[in-house]
C-alpha positions as CSV (number, residue, x, y, z in Angstrom):
1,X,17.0,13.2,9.1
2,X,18.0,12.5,12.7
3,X,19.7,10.2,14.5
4,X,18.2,8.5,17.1
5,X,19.5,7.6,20.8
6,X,19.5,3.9,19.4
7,X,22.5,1.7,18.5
8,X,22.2,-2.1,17.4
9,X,24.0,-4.7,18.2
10,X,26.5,-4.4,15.3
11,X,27.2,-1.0,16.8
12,X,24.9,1.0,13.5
13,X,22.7,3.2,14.7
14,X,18.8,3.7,14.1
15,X,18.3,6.8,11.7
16,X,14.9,8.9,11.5
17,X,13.1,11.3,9.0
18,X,10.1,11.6,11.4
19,X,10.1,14.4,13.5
20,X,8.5,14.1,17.1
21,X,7.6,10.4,16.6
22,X,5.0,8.9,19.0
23,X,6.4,7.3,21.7
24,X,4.2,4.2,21.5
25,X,5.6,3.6,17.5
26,X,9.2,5.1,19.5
27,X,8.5,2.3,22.0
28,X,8.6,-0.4,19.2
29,X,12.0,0.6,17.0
30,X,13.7,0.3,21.0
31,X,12.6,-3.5,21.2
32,X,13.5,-4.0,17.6
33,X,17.0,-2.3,18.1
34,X,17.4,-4.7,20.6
35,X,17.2,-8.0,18.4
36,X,20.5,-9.3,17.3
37,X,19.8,-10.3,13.6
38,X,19.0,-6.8,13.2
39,X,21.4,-4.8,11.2
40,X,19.8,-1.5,10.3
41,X,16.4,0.4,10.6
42,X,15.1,3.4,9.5
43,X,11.7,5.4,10.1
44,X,9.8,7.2,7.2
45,X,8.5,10.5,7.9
46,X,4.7,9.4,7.6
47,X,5.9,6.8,10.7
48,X,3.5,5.9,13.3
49,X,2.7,2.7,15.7
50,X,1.5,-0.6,14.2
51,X,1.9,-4.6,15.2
52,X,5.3,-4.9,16.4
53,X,6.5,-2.7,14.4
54,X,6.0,0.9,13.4
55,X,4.0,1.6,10.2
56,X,6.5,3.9,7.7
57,X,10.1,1.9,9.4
58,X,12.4,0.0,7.2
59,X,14.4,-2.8,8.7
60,X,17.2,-4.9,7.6
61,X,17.9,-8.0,9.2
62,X,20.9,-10.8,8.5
63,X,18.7,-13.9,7.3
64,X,16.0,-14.0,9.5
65,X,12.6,-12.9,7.9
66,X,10.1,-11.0,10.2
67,X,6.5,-11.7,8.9
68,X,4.9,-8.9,11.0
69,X,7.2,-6.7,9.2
70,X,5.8,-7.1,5.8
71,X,2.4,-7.2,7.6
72,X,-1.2,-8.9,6.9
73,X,-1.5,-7.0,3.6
74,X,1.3,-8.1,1.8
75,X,1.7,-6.3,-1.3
76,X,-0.3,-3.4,-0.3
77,X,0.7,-0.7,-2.8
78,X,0.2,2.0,-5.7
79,X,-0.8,2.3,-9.3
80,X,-0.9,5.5,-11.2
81,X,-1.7,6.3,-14.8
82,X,-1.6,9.4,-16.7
83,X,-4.6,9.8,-19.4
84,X,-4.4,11.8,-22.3
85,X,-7.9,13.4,-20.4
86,X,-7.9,17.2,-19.1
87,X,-9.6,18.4,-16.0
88,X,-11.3,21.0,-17.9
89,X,-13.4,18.2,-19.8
90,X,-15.1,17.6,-16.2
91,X,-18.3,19.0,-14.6
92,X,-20.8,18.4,-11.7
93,X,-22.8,16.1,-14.1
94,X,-19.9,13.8,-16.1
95,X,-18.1,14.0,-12.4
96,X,-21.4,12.5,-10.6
97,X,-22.0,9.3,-13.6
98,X,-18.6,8.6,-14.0
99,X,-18.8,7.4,-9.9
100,X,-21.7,5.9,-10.0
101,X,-20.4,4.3,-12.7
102,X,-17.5,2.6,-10.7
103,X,-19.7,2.0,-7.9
104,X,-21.7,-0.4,-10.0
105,X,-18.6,-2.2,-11.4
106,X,-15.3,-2.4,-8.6
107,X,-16.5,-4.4,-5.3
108,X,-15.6,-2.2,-2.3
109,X,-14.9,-2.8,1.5
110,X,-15.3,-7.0,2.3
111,X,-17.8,-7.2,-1.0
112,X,-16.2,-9.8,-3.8
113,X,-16.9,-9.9,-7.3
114,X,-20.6,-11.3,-8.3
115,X,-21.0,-14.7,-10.6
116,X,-20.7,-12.6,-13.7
117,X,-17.7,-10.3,-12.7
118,X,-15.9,-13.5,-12.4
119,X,-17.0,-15.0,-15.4
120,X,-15.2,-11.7,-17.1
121,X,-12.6,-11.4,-14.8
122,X,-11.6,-15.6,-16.0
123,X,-12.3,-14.7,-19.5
124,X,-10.3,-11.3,-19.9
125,X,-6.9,-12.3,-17.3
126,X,-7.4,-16.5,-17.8
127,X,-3.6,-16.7,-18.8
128,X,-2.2,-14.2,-15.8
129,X,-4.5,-16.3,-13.8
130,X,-3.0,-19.2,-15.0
131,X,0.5,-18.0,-14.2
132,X,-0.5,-17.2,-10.8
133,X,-1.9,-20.7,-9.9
134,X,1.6,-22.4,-11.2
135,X,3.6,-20.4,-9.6
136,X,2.0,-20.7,-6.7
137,X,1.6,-24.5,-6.8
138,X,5.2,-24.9,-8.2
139,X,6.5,-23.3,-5.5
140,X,5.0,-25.0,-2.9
141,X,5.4,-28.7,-4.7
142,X,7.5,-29.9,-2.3
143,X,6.1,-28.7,1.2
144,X,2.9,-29.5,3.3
145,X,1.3,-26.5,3.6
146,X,-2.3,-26.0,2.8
147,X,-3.7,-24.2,-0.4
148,X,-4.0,-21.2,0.7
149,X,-4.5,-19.6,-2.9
150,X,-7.5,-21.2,-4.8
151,X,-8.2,-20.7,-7.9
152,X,-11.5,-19.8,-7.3
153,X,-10.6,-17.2,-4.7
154,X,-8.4,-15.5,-7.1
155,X,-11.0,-14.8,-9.5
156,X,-13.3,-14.2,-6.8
157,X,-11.0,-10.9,-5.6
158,X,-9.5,-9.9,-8.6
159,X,-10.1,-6.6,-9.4
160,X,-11.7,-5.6,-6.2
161,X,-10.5,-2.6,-3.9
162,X,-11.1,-3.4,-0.2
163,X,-11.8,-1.4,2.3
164,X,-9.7,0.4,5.1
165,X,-7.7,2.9,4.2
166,X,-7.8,1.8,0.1
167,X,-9.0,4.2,-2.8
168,X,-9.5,4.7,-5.8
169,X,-9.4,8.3,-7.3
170,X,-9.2,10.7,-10.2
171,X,-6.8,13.4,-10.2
172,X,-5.3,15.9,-11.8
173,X,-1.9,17.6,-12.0
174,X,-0.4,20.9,-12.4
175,X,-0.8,20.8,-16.0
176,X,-4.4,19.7,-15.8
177,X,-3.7,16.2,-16.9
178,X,-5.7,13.3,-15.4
179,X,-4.6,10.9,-13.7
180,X,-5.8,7.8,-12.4
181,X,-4.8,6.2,-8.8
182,X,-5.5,2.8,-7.1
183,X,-4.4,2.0,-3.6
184,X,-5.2,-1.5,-3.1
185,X,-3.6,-5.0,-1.8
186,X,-3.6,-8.6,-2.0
187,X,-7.3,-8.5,-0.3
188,X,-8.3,-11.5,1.7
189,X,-5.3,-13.4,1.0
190,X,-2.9,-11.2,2.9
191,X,-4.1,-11.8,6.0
192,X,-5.0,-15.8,5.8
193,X,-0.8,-15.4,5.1
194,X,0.1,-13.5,7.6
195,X,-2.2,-15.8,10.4
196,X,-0.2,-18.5,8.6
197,X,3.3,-17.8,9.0
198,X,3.3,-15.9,11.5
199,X,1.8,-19.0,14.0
200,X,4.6,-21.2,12.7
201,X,7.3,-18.5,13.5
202,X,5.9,-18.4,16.6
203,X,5.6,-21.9,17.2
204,X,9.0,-22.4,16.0
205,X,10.8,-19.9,17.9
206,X,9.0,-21.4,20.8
207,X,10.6,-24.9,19.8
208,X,14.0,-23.6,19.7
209,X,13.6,-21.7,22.7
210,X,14.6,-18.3,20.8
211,X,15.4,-15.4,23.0
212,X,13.8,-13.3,20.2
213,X,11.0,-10.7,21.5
214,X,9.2,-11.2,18.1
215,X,8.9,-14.4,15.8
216,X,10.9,-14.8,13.0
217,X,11.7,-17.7,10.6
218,X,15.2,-18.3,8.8
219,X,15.4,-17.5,5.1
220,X,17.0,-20.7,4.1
221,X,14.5,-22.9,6.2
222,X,11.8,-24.6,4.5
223,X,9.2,-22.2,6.5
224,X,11.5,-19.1,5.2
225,X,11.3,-20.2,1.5
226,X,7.6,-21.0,1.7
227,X,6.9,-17.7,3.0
228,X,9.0,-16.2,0.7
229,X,7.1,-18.1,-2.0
230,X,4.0,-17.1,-1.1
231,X,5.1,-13.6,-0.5
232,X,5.9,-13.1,-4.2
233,X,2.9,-14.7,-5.4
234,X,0.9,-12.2,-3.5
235,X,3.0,-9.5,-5.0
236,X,2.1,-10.6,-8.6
237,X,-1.3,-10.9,-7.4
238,X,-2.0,-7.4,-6.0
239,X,0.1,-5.6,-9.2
240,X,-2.2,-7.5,-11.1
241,X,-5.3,-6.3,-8.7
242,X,-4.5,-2.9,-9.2
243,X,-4.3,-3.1,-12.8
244,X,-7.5,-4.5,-13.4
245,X,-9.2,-1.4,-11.3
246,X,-7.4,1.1,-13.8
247,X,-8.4,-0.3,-16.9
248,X,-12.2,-0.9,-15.2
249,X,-12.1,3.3,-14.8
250,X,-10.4,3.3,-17.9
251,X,-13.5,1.3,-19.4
252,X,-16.3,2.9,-17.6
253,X,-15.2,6.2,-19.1
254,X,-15.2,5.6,-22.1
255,X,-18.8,5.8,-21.9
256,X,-18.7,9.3,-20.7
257,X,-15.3,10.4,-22.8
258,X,-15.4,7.7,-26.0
259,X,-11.8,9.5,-27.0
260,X,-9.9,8.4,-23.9
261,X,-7.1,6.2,-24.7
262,X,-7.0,2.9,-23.4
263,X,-3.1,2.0,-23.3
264,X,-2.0,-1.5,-23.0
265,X,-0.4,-1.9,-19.3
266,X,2.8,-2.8,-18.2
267,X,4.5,-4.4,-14.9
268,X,7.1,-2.6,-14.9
269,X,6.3,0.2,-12.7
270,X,9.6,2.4,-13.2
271,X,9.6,4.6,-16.1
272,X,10.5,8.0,-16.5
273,X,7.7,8.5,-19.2
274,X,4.9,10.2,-18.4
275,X,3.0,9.5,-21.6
276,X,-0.5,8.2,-21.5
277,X,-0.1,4.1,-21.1
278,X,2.8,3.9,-18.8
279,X,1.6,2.4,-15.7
280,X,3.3,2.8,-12.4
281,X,3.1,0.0,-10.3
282,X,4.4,-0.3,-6.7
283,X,4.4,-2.0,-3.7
284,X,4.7,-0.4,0.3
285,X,4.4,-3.8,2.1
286,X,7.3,-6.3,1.2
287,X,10.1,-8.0,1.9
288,X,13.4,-8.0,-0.3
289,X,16.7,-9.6,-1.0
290,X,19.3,-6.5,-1.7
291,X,22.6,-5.4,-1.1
292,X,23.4,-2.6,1.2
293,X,26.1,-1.7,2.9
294,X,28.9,-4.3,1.1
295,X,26.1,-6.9,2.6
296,X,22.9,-8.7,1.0
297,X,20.3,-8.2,3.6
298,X,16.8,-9.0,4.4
299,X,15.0,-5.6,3.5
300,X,11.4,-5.2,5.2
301,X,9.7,-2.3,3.8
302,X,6.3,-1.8,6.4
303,X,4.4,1.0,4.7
304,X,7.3,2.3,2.5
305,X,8.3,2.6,-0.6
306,X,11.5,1.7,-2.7
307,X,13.3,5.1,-3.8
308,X,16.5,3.6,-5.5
309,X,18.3,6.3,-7.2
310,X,16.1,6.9,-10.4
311,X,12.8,4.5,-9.6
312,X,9.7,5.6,-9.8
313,X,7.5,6.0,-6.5
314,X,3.8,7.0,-5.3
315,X,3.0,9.1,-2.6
316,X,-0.6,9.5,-1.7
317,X,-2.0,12.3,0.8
318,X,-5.3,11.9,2.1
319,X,-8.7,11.7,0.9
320,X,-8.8,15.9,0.3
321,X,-5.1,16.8,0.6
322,X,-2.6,16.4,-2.4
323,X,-0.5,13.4,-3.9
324,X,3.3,13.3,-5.5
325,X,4.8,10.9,-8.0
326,X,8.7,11.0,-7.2
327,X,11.7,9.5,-8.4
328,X,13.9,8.0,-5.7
329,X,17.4,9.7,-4.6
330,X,18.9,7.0,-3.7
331,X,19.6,7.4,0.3
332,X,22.0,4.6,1.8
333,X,20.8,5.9,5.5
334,X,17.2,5.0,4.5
335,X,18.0,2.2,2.8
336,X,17.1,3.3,-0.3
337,X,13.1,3.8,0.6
338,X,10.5,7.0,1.3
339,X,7.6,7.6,3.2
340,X,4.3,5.6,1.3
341,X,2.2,8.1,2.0
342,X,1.4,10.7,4.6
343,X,0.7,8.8,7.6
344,X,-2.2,9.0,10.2
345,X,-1.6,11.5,13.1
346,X,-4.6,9.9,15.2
347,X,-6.2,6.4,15.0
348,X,-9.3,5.6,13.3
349,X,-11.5,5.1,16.5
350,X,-9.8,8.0,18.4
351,X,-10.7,9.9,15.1
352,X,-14.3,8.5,14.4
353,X,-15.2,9.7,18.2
354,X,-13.5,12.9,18.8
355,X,-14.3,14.2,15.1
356,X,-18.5,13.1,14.7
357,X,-19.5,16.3,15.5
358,X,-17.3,17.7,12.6
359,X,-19.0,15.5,9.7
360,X,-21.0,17.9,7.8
361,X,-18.0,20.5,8.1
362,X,-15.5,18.0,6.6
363,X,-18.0,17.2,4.1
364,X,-18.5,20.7,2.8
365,X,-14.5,21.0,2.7
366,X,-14.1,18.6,0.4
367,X,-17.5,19.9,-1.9
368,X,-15.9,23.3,-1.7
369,X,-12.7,22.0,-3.3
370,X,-14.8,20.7,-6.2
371,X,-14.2,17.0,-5.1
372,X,-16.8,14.3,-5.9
373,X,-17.0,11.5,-2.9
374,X,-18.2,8.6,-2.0
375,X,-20.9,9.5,1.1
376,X,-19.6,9.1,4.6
377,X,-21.5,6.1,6.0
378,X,-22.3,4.6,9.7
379,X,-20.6,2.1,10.6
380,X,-23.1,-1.7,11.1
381,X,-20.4,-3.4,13.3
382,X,-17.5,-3.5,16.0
383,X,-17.3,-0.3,18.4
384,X,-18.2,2.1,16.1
385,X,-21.5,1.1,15.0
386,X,-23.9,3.6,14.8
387,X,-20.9,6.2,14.4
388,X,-20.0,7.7,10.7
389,X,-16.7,6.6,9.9
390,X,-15.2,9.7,8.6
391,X,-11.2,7.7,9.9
392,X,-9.9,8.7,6.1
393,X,-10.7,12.4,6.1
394,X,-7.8,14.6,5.3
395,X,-7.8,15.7,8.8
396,X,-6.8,12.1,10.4
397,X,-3.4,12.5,8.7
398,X,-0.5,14.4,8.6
399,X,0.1,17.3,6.5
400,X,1.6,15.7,2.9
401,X,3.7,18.9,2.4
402,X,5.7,18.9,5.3
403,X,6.1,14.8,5.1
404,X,7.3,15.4,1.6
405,X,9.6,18.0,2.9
406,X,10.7,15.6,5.8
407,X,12.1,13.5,3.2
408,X,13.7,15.9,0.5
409,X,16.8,13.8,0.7
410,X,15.4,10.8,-0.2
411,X,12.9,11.4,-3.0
412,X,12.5,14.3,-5.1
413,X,8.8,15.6,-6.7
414,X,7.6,15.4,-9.7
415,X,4.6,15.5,-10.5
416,X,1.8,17.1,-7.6
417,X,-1.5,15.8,-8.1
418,X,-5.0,17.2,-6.6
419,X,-8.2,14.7,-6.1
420,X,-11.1,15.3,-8.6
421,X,-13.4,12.3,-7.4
422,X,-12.8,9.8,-4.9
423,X,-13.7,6.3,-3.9
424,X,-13.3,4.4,-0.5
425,X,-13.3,1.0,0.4
């Protein structure tokens, strides 16, 4: 941890566990440091530049919430779940069916669910779908906003991954155990919010001729709560998202391994058992009311994760590279959070042009490690069409050891889990 040549208004300064951060994602923490609602910000390890404000920072702020700070995938986050499987139990063969059969059942990248994945998806979740719908219309009862959360766009996502830097993946630990991982969102949804809210901050901060460099909108407002309404609907909507893809593996392999266990699921996400049927669910893109400091503040968490003394966390490496579950330390300076994962070291289109000539070599790396894949593909649109988009090999991120041992005073390791097959959005 360092402490960087920052101080805030309130005279706190801005603490780091990233080592020789850009300077473009440096760039952004100075203009946030400079905003007087601001009362604390820290930078994950895994930190690098995003919109407005780096990817892996933490910021705190009086009672002003900060919509790009949460981001346009709101509730972008982690599931794990330990199976009473063993890697030895795996081979080329069971390895190759078992992704073809999740290929066939989970929509990936923009693709939605089909007529009859819905028609499942309502049959086998009607009453959490239910749930979702009231809150979201009791919430917003009272305010005109527009329905931004349709029923039949909820089924129509539900239980699909996404694309980007989403996964899916089965893993295994130092024991051999298997595990099974989803990194997945609120889809769609998250970005109609963010375009949302983040227009009527702007608008409004125009209105009341804010000297703010960024758009914001007051907690206690009407616009605040709505967000904040929203916000937590979204949250319910991706743990729910990422549940659904587990117990789809879970489902698919029962085909292939008819004594795997198929555990009811839980919401709770922190639990210190790591028996088969304990799901760990968590979110890296949120905002939250909490208390730090002798203050309750506005806690943004861009691309981090919550590591309260004794909670549960996920940190994912890269598509070839390793991933840690961790239980949180409880650091005041870092406002009680960790890195969420490992953190690109060089853009996706940077990466895609520099690295095409490397495609094959990256793809016999990750055969050689015994690790089945989805196919690199060429991209059909934007500036990299006609390229392979190989932006989520291990080699566009940062080395997961080091991050992890970047931020040994804020989470500690528990369990250290290698990739066995992998799916991308």
């Amino acid at each position: 941890m360092q402490q960087l040549n920052l101080t805030l208004k309130n005279g706190q300064s801005v603490f780091s566990w990233c080592p020789n951060i850009e300077e473009s994602a440096l760039n952004q923490v100075e203009e946030l440091a400079k905003l007087p609602f601001v009362e604390h910000i820290a930078i994950m390890p895994d930190s690098h530049k995003g919109e407005l404000a780096p990817i892996g920072s933490v910021i705190a702020t009086k009672n002003e919430i900060l919509p790009f700070a949460v981001g346009t995938d709101c509730g972008c986050g982690m599931g794990a779940f330990k199976t009473n499987l063993n890697k030895h139990e795996f081979n080329d063969n069971n390895k190759k069916t078992v992704h073809h059969s999740i290929v066939r059942t989970i929509p990936f990248g923009f693709n939605h669910n089909s007529n009859k994945r819905q028609e499942e998806i309502e049959l086998r979740f009607k009453d959490a779908i239910d749930d979702l719908r009231e809150e979201y219309c009791d919430d917003l009862r009272d305010g005109n906003f527009p329905d931004l959360i349709t029923r039949e766009a909820i089924v129509s996502q539900l239980g699909t991954l996404g694309g980007g830097n989403h996964f899916i993946e089965i893993q295994y630990d130092t024991e051999d155990s298997i595990w099974i991982m989803v990194h997945s969102g609120s889809r769609n949804f998250g970005t109609k919010f963010y375009e949302y809210y983040d227009k009527i901050a702007t608008e409004l901060c125009q209105k009341w001729h804010s000297s703010s460099s960024v758009p914001f909108l007051p907690a206690d407002s009407k616009e605040g709560k709505s967000y904040l309404a929203v916000m937590n609907v979204l949250l319910d909507f991706a743990y729910l998202n990422r549940q659904i893809m587990i117990e789809d593996v879970i489902k698919n392999m029962l085909h292939y391994f008819p004594h795997i266990k198929n555990a009811e699921m839980n919401f709770d996400g922190a639990t210190k058992e790591f028996k088969y049927g304990k799901l760990i669910n968590i979110h890296h893109n949120y905002a939250s009311l909490e208390s730090h400091m002798g203050k309750n503040l506005w806690i943004h968490r861009k691309g981090a994760v919550l590591a309260r003394k004794g909670v549960l966390g996920i940190i994912p490496g890269s598509q070839s590279t390793n991933s840690f579950i961790t239980i949180g330390n409880g650091n005041n300076l870092s406002l009680n959070s960790s890195s969420h994962g490992s953190g690109r070291k060089m853009g996706r289109k940077e990466f895609n042009v520099s690295q095409q000539h490397r495609v094959k070599e990256i793809e016999l790396e990750m055969e050689s490690k015994g690790i089945m894949y989805s196919k690199f593909q060429k991209s059909s649109r934007g500036r990299d069409e006609g390229m392979y988009d190989i932006s989520e090999s291990g080699d566009a991120y940062k080395d997961v050891i080091s991050v992890m041992k970047e931020q040994e005073d804020l989470v500690t390791p528990l369990v250290k889990l290698s990739p066995l097959i992998n799916w991308k959005g």
